[in-house]
DSSP file (Angstrom, degrees, kcal/mol; ACC not computed):
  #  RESIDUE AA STRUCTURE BP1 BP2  ACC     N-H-->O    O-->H-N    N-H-->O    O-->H-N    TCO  KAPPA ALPHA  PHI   PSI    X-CA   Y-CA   Z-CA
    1    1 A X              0   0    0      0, 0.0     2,-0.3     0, 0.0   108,-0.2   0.000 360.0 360.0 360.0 130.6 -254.4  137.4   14.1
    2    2 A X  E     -A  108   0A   0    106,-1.4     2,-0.6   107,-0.8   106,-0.6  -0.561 360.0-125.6-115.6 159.1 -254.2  135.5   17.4
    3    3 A X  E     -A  107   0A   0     24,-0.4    24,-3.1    -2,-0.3     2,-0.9  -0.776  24.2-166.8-105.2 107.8 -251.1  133.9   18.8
    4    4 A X  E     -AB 106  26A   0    102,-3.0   102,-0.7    -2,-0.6    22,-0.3  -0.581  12.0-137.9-115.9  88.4 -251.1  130.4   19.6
    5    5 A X  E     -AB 105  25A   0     20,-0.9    20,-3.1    -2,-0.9     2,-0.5  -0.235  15.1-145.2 -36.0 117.6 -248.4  127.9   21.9
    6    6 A X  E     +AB 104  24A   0     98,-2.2    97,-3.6    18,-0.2    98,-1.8  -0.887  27.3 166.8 -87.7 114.4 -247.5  124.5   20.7
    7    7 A X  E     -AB 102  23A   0     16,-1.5    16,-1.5    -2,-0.5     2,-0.3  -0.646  14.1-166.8-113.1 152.6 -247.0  121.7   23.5
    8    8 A X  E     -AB 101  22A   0     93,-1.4    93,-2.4    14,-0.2    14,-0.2  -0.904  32.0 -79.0-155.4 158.0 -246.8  118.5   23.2
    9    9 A X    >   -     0   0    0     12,-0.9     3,-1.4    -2,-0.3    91,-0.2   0.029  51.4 -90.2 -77.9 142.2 -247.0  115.5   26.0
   10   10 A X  T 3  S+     0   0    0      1,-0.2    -1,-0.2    85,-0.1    90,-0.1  -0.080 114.0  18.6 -38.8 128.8 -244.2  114.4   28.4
   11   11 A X  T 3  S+     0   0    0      1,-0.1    -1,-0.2    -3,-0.1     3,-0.1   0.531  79.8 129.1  85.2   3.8 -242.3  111.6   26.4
   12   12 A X    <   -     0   0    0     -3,-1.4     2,-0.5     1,-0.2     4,-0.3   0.448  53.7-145.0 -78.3  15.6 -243.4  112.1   22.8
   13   13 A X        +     0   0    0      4,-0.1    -1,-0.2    -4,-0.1     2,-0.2  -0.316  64.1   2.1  23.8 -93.6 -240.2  112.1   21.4
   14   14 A X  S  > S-     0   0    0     -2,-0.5     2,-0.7    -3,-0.1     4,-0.6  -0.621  79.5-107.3 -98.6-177.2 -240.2  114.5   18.4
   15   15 A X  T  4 S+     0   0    0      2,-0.2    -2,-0.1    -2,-0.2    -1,-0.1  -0.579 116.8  63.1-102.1  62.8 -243.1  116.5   17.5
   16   16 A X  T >4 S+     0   0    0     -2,-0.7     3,-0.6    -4,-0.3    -1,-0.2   0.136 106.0  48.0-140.6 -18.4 -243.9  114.4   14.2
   17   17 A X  T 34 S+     0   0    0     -3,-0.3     3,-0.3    -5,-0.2    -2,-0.2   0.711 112.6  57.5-103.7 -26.9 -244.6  110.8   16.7
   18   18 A X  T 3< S+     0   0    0     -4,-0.6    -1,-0.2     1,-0.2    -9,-0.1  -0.061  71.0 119.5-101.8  48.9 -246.8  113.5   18.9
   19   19 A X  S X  S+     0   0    0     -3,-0.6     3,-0.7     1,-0.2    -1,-0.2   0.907  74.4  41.8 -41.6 -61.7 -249.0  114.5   16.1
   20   20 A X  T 3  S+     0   0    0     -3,-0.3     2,-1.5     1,-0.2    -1,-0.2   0.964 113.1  53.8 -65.8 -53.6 -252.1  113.4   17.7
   21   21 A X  T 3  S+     0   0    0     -4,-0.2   -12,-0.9   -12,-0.0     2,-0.5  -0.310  75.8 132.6 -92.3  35.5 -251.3  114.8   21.1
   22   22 A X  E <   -B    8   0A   0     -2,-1.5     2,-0.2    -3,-0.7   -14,-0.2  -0.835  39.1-154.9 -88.8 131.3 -250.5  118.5   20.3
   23   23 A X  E     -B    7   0A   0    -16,-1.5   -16,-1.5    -2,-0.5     2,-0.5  -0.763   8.9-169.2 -91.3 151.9 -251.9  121.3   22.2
   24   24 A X  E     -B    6   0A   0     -2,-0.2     2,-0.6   -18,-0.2   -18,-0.2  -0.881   6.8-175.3-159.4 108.6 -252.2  124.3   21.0
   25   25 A X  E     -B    5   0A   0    -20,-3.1   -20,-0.9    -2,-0.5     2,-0.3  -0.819  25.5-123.2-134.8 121.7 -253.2  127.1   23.8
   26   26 A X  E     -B    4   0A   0     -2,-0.6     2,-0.6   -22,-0.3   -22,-0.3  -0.783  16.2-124.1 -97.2 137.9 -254.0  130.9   22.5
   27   27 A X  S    S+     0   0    0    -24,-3.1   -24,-0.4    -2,-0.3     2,-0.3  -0.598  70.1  48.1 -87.2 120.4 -252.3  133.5   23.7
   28   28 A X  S    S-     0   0    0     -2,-0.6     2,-0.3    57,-0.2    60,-0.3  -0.997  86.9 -11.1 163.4-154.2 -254.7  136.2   25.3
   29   29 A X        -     0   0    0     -2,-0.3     2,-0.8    58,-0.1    56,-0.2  -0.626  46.4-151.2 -83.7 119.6 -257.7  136.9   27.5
   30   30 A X     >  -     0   0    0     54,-1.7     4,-1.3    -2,-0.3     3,-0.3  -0.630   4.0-166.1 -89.3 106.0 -259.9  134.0   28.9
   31   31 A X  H  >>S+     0   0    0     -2,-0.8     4,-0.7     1,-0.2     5,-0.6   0.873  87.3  51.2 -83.9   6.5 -263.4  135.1   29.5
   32   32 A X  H  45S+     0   0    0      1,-0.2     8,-0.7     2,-0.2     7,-0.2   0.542 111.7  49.4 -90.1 -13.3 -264.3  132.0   31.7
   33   33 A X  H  45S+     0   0    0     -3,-0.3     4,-0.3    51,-0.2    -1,-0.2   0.536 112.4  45.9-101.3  -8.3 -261.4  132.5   33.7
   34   34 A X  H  <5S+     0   0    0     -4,-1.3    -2,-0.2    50,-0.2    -3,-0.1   0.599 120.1  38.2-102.3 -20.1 -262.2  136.1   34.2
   35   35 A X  T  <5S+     0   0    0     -4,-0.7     2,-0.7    -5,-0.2    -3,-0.2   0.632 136.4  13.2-108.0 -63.1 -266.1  135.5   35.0
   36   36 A X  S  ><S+     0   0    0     -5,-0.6     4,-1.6     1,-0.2     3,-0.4  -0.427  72.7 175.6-141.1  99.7 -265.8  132.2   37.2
   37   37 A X  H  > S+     0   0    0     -2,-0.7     4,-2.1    -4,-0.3     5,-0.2   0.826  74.6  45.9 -48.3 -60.3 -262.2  132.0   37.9
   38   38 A X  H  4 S+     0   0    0      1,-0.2    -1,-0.2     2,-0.2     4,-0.2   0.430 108.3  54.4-110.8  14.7 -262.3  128.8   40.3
   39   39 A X  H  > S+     0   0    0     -3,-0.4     4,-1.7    -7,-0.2     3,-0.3   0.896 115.4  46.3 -77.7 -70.8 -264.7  126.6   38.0
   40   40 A X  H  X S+     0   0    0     -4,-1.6     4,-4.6    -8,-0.7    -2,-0.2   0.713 112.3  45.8  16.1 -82.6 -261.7  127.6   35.3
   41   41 A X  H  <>S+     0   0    0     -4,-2.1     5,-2.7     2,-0.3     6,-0.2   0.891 116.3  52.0 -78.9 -55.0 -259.1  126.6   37.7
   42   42 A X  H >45S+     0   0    0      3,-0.3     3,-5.0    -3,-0.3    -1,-0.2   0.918 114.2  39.0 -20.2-101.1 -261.3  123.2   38.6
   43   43 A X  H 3<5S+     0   0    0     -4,-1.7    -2,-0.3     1,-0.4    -1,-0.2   0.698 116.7  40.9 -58.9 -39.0 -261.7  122.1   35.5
   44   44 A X  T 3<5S-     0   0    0     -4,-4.6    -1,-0.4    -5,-0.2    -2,-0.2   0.054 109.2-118.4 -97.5  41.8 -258.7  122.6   33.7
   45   45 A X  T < 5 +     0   0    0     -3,-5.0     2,-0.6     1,-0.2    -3,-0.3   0.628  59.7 147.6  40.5  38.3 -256.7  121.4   37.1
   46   46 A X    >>< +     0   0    0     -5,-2.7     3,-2.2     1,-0.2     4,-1.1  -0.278  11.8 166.7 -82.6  40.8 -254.7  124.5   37.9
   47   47 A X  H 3>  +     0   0    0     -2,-0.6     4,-0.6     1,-0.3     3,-0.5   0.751  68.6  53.5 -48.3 -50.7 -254.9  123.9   41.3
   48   48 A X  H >> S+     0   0    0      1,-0.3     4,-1.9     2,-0.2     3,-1.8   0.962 102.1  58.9 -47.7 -47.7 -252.1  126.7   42.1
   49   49 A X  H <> S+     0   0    0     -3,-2.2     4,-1.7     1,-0.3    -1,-0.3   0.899 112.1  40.4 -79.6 -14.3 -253.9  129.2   40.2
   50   50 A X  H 3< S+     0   0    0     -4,-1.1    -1,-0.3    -3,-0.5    -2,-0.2   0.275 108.8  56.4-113.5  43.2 -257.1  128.6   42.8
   51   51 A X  H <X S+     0   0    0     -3,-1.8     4,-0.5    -4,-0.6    -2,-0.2   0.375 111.5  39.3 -88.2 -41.9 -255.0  128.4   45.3
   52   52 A X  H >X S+     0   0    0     -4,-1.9     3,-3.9    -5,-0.3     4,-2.2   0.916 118.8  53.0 -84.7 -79.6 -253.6  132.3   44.0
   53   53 A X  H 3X S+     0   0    0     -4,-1.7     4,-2.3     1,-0.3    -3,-0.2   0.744 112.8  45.3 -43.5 -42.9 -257.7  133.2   43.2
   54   54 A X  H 3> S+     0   0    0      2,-0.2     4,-2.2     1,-0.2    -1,-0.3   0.802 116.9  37.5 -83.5 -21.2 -258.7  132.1   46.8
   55   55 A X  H <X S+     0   0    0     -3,-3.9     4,-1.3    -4,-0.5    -1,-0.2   0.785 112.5  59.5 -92.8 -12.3 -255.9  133.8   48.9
   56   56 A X  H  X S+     0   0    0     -4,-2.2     4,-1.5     2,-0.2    -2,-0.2   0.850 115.2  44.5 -85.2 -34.0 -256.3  137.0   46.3
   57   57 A X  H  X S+     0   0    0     -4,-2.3     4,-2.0    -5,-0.4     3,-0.2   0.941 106.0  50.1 -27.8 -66.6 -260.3  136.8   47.8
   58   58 A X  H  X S+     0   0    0     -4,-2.2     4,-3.5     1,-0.3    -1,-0.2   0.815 115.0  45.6 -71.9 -38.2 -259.9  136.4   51.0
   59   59 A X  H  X S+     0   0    0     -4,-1.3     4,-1.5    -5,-0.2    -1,-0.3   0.904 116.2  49.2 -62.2 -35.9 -257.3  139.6   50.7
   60   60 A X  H >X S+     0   0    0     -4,-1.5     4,-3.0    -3,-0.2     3,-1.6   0.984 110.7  50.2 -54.9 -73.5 -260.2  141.3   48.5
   61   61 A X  H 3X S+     0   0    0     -4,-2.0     4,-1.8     1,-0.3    -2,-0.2   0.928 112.6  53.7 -46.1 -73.2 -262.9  140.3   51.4
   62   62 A X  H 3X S+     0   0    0     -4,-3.5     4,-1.8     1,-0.2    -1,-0.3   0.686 106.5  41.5 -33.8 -42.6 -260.6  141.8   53.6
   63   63 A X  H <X S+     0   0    0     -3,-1.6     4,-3.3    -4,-1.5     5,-0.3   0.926 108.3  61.8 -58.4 -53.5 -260.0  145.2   52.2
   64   64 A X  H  X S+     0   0    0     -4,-3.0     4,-2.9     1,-0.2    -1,-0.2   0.838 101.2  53.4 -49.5 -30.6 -263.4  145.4   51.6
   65   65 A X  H >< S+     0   0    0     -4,-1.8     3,-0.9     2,-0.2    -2,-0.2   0.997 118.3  35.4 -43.0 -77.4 -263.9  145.1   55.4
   66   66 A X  H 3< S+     0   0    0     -4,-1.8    -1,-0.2     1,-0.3    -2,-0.2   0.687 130.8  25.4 -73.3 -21.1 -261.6  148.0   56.2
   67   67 A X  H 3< S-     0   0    0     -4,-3.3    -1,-0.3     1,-0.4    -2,-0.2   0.586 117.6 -78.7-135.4  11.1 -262.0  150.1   53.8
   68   68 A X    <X  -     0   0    0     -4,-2.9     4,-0.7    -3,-0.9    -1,-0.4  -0.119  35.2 -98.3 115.8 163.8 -265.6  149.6   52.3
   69   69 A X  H >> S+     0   0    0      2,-0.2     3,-1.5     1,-0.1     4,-1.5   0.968 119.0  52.3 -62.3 -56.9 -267.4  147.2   50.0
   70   70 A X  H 34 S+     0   0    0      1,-0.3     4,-0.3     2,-0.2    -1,-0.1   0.662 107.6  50.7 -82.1 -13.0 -267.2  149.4   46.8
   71   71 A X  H 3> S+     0   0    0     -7,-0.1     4,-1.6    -3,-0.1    -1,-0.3   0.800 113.8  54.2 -66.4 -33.8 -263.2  149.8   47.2
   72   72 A X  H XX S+     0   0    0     -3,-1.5     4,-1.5    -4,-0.7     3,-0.9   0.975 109.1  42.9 -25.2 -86.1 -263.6  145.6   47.6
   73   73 A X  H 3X S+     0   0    0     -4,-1.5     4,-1.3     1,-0.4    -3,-0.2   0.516 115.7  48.1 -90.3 -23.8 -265.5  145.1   44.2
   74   74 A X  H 3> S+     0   0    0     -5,-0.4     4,-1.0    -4,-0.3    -1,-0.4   0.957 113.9  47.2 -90.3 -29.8 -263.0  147.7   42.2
   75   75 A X  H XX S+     0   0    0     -4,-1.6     3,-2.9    -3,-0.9     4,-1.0   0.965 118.0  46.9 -63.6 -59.9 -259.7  145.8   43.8
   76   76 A X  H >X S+     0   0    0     -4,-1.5     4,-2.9     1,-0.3     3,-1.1   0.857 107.9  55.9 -54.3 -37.1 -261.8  142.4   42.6
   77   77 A X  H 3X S+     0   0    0     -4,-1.3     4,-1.4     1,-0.3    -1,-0.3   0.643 108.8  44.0 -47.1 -26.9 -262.5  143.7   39.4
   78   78 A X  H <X S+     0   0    0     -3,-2.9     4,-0.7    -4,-1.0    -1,-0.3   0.420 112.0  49.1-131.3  -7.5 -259.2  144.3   38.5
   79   79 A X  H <X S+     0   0    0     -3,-1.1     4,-3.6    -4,-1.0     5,-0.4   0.771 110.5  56.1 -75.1 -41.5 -257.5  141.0   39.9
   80   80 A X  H  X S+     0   0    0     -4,-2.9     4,-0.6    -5,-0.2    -2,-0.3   0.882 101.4  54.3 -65.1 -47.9 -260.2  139.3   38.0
   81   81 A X  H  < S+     0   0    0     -4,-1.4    -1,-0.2     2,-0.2     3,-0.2   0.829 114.1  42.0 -40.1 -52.2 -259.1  141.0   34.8
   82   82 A X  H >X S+     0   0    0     -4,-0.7     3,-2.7     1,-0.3     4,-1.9   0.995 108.9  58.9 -86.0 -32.1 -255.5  139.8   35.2
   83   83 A X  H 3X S+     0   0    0     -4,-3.6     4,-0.9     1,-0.3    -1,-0.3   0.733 111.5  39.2 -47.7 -12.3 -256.5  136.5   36.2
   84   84 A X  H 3< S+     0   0    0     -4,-0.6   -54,-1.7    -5,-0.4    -1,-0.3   0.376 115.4  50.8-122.0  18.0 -258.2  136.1   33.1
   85   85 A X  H <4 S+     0   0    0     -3,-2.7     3,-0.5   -56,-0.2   -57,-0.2   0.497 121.6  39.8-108.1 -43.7 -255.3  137.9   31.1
   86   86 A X  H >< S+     0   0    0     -4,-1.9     3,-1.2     1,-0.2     4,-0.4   0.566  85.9 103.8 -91.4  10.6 -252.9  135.3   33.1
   87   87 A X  T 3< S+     0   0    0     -4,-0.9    -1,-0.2     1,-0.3    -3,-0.1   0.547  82.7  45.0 -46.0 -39.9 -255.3  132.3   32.8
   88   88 A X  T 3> S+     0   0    0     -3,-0.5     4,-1.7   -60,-0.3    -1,-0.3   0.689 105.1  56.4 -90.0 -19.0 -253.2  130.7   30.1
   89   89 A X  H <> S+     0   0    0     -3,-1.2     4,-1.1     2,-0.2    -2,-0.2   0.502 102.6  55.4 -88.1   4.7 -250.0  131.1   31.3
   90   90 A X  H  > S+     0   0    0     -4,-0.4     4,-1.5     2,-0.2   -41,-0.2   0.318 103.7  59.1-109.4  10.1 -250.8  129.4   34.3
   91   91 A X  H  > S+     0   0    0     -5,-0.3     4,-1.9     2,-0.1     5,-0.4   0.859 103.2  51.6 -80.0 -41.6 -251.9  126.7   32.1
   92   92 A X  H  X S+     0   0    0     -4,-1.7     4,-2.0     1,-0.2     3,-0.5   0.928 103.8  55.8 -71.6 -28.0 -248.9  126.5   30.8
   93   93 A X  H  X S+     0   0    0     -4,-1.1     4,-2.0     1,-0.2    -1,-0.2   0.952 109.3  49.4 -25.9 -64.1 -247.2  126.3   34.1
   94   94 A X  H  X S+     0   0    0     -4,-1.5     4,-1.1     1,-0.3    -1,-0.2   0.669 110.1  43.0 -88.9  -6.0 -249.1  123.6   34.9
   95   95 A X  H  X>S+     0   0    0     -4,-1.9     5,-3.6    -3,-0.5     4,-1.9   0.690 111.2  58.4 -85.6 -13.6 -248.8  121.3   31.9
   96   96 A X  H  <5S+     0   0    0     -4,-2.0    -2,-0.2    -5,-0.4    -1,-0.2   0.894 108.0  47.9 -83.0 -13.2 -245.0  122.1   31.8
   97   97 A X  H  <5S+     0   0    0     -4,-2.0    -2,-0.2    -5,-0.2    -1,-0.2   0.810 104.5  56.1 -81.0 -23.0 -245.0  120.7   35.4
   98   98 A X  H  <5S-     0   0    0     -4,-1.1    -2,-0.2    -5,-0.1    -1,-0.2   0.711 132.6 -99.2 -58.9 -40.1 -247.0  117.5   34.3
   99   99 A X  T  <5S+     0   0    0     -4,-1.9    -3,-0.2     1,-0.4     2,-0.1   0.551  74.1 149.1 129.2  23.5 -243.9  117.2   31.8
  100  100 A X      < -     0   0    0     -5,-3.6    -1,-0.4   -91,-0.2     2,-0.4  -0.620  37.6-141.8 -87.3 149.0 -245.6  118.9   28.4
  101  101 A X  E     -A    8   0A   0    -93,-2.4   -93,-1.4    -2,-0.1     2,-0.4  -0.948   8.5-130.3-136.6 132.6 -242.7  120.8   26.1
  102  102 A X  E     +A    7   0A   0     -2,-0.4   -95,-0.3   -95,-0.2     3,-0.1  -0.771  34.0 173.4 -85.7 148.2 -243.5  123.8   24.5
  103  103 A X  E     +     0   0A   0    -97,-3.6     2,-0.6    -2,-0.4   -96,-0.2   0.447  50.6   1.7-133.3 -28.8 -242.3  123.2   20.9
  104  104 A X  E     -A    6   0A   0    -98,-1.8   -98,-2.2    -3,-0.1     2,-0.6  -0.919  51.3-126.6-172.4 150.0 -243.2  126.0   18.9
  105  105 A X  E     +A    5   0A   0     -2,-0.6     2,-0.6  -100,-0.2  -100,-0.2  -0.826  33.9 179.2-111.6  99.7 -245.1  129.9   18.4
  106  106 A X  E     -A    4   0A   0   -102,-0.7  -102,-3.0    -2,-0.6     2,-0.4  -0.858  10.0-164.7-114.8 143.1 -247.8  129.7   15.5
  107  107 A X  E     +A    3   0A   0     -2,-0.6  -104,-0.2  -104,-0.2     2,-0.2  -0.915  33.7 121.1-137.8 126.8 -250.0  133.0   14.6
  108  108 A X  E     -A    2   0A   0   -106,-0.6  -106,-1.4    -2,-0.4     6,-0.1  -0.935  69.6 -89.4-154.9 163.7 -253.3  132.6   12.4
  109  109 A X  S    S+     0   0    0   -108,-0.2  -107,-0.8    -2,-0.2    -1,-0.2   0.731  98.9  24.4   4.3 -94.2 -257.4  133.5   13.0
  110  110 A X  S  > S-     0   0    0   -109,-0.1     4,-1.8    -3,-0.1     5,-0.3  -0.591  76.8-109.4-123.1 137.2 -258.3  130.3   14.5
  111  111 A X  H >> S+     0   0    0      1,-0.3     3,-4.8     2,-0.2     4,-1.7   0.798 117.6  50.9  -5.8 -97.6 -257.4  127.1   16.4
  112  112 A X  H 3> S+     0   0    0      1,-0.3     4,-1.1     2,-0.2    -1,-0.3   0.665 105.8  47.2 -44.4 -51.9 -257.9  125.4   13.3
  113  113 A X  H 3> S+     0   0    0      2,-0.2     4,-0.6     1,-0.2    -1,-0.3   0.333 107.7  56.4 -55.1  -1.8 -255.9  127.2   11.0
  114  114 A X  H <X S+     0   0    0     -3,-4.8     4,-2.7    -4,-1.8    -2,-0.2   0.832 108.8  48.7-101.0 -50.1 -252.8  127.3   13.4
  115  115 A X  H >X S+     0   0    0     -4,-1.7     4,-1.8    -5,-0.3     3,-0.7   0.886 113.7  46.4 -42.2 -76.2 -252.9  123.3   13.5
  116  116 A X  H 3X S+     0   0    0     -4,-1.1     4,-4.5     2,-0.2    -1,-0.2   0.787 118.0  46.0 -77.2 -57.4 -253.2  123.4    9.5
  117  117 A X  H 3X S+     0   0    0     -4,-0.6     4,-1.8     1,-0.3    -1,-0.2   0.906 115.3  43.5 -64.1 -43.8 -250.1  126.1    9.8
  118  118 A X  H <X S+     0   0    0     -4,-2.7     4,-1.9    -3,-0.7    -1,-0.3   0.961 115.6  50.9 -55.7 -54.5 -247.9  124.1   12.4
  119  119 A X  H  X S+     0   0    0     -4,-1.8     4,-1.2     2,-0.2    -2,-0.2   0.962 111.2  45.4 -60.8 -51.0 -248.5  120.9   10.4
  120  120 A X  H >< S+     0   0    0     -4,-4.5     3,-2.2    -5,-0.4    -2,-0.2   0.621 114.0  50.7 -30.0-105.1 -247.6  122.5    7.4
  121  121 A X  H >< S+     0   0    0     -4,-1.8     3,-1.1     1,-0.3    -2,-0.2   0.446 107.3  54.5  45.5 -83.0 -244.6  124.0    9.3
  122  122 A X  H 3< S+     0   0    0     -4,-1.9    -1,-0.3     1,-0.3    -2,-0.2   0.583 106.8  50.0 -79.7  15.9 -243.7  120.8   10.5
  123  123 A X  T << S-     0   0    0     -3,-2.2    -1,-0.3    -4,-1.2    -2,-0.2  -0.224 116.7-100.5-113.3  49.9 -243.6  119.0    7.0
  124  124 A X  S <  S+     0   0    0     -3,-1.1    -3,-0.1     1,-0.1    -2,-0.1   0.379  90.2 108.3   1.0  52.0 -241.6  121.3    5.4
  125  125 A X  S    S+     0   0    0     -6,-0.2     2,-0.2     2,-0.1    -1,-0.1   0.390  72.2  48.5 -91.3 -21.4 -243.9  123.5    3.4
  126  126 A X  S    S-     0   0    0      1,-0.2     6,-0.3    -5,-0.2     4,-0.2  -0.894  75.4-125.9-123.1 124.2 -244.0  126.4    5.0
  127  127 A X        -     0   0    0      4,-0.9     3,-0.3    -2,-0.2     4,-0.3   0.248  63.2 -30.2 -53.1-163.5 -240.9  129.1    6.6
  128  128 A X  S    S+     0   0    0      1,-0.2    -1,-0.2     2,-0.2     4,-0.0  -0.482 129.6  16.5 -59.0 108.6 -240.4  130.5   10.1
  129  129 A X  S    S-     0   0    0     -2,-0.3    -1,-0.2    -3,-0.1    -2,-0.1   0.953 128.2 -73.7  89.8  58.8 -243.8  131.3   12.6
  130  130 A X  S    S+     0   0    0     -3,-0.3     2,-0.3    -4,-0.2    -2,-0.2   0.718  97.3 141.4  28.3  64.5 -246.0  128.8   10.0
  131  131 A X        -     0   0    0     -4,-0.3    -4,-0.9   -14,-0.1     3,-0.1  -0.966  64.1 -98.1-128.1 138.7 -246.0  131.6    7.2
  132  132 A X        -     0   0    0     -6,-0.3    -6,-0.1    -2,-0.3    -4,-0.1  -0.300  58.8 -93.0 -42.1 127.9 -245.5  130.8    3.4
  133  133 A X        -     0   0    0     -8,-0.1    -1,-0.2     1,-0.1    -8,-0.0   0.267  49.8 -82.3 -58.1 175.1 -241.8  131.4    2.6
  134  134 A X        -     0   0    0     -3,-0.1     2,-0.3     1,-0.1    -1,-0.1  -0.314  23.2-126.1 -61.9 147.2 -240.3  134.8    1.3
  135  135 A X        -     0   0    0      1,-0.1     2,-0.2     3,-0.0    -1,-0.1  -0.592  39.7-102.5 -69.7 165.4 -240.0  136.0   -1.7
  136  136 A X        -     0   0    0     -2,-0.3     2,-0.3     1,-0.1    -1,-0.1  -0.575  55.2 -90.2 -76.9 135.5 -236.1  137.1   -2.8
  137  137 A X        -     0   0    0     -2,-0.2    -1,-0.1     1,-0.1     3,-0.1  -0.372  36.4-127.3 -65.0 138.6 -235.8  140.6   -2.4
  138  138 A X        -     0   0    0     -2,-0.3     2,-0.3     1,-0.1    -1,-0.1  -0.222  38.8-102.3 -73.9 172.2 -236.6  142.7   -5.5
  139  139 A X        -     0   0    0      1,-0.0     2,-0.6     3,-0.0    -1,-0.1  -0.676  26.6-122.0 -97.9 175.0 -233.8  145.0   -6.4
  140  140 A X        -     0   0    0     -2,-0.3    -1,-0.0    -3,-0.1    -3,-0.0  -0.726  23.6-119.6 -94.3 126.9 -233.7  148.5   -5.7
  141  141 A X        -     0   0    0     -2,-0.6     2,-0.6     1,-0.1    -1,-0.0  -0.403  17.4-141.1 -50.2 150.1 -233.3  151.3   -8.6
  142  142 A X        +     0   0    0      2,-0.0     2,-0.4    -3,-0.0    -1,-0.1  -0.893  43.1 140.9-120.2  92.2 -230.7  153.2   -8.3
  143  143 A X        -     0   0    0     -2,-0.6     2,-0.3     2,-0.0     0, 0.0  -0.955  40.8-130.2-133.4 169.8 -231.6  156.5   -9.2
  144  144 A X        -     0   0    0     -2,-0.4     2,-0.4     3,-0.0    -2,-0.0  -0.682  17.3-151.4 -80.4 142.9 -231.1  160.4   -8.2
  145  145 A X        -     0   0    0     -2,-0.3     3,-0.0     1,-0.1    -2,-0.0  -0.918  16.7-156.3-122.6 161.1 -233.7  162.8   -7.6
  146  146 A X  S    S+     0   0    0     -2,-0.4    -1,-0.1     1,-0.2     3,-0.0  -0.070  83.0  88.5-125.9  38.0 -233.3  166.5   -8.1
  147  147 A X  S    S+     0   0    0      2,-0.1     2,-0.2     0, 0.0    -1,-0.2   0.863  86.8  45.1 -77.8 -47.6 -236.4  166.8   -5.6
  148  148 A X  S    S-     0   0    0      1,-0.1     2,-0.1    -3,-0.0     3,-0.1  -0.479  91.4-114.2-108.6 151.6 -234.2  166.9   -2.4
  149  149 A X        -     0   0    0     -2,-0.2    -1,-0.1     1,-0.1    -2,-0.1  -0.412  44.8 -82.9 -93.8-178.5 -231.3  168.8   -2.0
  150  150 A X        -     0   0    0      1,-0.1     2,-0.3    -2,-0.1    -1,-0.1  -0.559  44.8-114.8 -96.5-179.8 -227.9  167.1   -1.6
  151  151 A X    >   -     0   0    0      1,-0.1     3,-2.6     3,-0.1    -1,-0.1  -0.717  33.3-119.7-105.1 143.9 -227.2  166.0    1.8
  152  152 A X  T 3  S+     0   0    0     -2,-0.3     3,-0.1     1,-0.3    -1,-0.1  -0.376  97.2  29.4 -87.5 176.8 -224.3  168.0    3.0
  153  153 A X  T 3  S+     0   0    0      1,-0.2     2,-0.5    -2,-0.1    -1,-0.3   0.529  96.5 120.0  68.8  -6.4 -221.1  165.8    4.0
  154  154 A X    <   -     0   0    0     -3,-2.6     2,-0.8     2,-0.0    -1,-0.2  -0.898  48.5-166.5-103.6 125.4 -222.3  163.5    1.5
  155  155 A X    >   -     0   0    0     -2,-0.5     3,-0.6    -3,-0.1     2,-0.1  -0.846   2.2-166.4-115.1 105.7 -220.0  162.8   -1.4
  156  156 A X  G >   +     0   0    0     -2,-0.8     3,-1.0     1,-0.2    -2,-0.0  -0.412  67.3  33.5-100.4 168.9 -221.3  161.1   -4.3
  157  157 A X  G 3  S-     0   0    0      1,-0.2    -1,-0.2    -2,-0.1     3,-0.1  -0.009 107.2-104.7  92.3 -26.2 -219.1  159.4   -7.3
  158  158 A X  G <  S+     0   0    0     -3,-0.6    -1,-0.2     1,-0.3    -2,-0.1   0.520  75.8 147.7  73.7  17.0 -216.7  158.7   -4.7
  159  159 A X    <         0   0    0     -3,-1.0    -1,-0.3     1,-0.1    -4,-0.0  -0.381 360.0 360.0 -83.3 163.3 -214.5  161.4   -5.9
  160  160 A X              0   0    0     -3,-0.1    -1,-0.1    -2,-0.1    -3,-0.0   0.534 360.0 360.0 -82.8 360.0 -212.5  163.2   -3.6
């Protein structure tokens, strides 16, 4: 089950007039930000985060200088892994600085089935985190077992 953020654009009023203009951004590991980071950063206009991937190079490039290539290549490996773990939160940065409001936390599969769950959601069809509402709790029996022994300090009947 994947975890997905609901945004919607600077100025929508509620989120039932930005129906069409919902975003809907899954929470996890990007592998296009994790294999070429500053195409990523390009294309979805994260200019701070390849601004962070270029200066986290040049520091990379450096080490490797001083201290060998193959100390380099594990230090890159292992920025590139969180860049591409934080690859979506710096999406979100940058649309909440464009003026986009996160609205709402849906978990299903897919893409498509977290829009279906949210919409639900937001038509009142659905509970809390776009899940089909509760049942009422059953009741419980109330019985004794003479499996366990009693617990001591415990006084049942209420007697004294």
């Amino acid at each position: 089950m994947a975890i997905f953020t609901v945004h919607v654009p600077p100025g929508a009023g509620d989120a039932a007039e930005a129906a069409e203009d919902v975003l809907l951004l899954r929470e996890g590991f990007l592998w296009t930000a994790f294999l070429v980071a500053p195409v990523w950063a390009v294309v979805r206009g994260a200019w701070m985060a390849l601004l962070v991937w270029v200066v986290a190079v040049a520091a990379v490039a450096v080490l490797g200088e001083r201290f060998g290539s193959s100390a380099g290549l594990v230090v890159y490996i292992g920025f590139a892994l969180w860049f591409g773990l934080q690859a979506q939160d710096f999406r979100r940065r940058h649309l909440a600085g464009r003026g986009w409001q996160f609205i709402d936390i849906v978990a299903a599969p897919t893409a498509r089935e977290a829009e279906e769950r949210y919409f639900a959601k937001l038509a009142g069809d659905v509970g809390p985190a776009g899940l089909p509402p509760m049942p009422p709790p059953r009741p419980q029996a109330r019985h004794r077992s003479s499996a366990f022994p009693p617990v001591v300090g415990y006084v049942s009947g209420g007697g004294a």
